[in-house]
Residue frames relative to the residue before (quaternion, step in Angstrom):
aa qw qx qy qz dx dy dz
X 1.0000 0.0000 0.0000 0.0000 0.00 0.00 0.00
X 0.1735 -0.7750 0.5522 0.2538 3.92 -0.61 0.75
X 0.4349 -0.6377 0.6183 0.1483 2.88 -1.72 1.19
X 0.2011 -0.7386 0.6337 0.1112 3.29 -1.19 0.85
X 0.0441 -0.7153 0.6594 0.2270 4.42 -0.69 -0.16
X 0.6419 -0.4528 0.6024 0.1416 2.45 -2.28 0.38
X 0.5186 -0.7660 0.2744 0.2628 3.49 -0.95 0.63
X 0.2734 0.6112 -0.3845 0.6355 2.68 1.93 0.28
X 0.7476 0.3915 -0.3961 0.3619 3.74 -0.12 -0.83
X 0.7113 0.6018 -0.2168 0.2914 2.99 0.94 -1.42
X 0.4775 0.7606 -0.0729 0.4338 2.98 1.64 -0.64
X 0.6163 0.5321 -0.1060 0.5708 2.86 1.18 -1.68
X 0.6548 0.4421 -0.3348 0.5136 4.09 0.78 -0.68
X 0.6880 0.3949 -0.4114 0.4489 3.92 0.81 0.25
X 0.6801 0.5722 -0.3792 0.2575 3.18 1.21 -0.01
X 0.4766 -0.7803 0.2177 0.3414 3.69 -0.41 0.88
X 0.7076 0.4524 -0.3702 0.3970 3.39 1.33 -0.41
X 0.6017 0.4691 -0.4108 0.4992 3.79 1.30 0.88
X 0.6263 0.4357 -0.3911 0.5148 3.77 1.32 -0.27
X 0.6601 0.5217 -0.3438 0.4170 3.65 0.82 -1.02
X 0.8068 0.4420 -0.1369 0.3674 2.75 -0.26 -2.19
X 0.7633 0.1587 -0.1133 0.6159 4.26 1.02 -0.87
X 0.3643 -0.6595 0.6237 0.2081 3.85 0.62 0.41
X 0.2134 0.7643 -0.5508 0.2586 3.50 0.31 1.51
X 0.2626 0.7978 -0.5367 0.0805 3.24 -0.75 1.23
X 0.8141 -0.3904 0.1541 0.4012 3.27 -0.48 -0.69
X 0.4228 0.7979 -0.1925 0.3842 2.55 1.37 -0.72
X 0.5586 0.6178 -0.1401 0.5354 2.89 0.93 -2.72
X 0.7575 0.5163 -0.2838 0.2811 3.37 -0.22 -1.67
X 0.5798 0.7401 -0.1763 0.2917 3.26 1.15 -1.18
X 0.6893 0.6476 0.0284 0.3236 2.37 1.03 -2.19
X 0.6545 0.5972 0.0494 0.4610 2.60 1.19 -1.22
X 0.6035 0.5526 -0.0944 0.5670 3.51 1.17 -0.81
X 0.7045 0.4604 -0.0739 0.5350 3.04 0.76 -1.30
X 0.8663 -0.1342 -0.0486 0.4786 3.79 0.66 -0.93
X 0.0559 -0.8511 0.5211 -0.0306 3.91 0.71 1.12
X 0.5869 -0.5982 0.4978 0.2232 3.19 -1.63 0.91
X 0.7367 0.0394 0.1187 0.6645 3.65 1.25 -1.17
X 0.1918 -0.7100 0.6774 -0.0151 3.45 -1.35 1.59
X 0.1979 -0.7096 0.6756 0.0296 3.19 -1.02 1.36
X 0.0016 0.7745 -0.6247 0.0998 3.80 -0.13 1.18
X 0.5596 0.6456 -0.3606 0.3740 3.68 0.50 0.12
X 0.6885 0.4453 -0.3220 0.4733 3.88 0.83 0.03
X 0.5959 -0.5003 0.3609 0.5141 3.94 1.41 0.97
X 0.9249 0.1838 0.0752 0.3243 2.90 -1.52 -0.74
X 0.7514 0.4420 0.1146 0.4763 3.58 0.65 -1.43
X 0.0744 0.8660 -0.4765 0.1324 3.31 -0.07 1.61
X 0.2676 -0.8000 0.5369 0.0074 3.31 -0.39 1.44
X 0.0582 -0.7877 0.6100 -0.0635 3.86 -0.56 1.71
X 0.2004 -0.7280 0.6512 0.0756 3.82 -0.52 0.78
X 0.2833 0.6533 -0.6909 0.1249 4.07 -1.40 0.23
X 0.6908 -0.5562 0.4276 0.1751 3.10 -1.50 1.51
X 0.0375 0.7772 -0.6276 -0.0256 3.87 -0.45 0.85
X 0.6621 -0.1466 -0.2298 0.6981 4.27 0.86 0.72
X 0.8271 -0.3442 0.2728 0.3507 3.28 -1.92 -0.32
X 0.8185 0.2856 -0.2439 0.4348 3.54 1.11 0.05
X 0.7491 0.4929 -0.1803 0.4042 3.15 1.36 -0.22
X 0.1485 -0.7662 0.6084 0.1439 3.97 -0.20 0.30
X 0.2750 -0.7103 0.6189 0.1916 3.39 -1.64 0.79
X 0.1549 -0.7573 0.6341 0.0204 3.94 -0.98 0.82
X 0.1757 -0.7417 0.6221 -0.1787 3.18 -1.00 1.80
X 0.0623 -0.8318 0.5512 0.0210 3.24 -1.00 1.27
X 0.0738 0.9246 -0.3620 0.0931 3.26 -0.59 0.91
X 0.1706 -0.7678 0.6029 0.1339 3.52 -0.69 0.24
X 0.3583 -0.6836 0.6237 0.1239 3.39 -1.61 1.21
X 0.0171 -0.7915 0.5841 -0.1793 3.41 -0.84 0.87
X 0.8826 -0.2805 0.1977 0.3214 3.62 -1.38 1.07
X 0.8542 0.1600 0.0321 0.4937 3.48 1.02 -1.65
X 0.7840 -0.4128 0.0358 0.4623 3.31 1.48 0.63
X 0.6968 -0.4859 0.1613 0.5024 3.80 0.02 -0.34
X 0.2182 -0.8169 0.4915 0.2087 4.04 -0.58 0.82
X 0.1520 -0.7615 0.5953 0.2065 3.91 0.04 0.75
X 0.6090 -0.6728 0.4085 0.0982 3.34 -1.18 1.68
X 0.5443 -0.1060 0.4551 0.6967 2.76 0.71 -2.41
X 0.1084 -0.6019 0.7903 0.0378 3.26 -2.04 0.24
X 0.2292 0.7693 -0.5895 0.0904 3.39 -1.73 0.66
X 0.5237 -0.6796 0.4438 0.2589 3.14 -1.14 0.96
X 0.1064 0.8107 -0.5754 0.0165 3.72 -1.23 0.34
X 0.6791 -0.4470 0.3458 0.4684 3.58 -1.02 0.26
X 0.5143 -0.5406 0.4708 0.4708 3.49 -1.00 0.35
X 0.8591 0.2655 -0.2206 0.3778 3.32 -1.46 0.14
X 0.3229 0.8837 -0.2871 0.1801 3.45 0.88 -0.02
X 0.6619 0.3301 0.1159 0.6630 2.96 1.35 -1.98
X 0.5219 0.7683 -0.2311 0.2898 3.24 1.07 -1.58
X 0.7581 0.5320 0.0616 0.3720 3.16 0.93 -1.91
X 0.5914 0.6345 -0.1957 0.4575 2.85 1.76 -1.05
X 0.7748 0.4918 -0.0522 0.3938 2.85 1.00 -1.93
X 0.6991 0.3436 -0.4149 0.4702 3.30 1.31 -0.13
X 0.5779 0.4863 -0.5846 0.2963 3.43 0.75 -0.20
X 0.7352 0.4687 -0.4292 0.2359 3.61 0.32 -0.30
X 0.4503 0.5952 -0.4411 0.4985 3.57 1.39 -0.04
């Protein structure tokens, strides 16, 4: 399925303290999409997948599916369990 981003995402791949510091790319991003620790399906339209990228940190991908494959919103790094935690308590 082809991923398309937002210019905001795209964006996000020039910045150094998400390419360096978490070796974020597309790839990563992919990855992710494809096999997430926690699916947030509960905000319509807009599906929010989280998975662990080192021992403290988790990556969070927003997206929407659509006609011509998947549009990636935004993406960001956070502490593990952050979001995580959230998302199950509400399930």
């Amino acid at each position: 399925m082809k991923i398309y981003y937002s210019k905001h995402a795209e964006e996000k791949f020039t910045e150094e303290s998400y390419v360096f510091r978490f070796r974020i790319n597309k790839s990563l991003i992919r990855k992710i999409i494809g096999k997430p620790d926690v699916i947030d399906d509960s905000r319509g339209e807009k599906l929010i997948v989280i998975a662990g990228i080192d021992k403290r940190h988790s990556l969070v991908v927003v997206y929407k599916l659509f006609s011509k494959g998947i549009f990636v919103i935004t993406f960001f790094p956070a502490r593990k369990g952050r979001y995580e935690s959230k998302i199950l308590q509400r399930r």
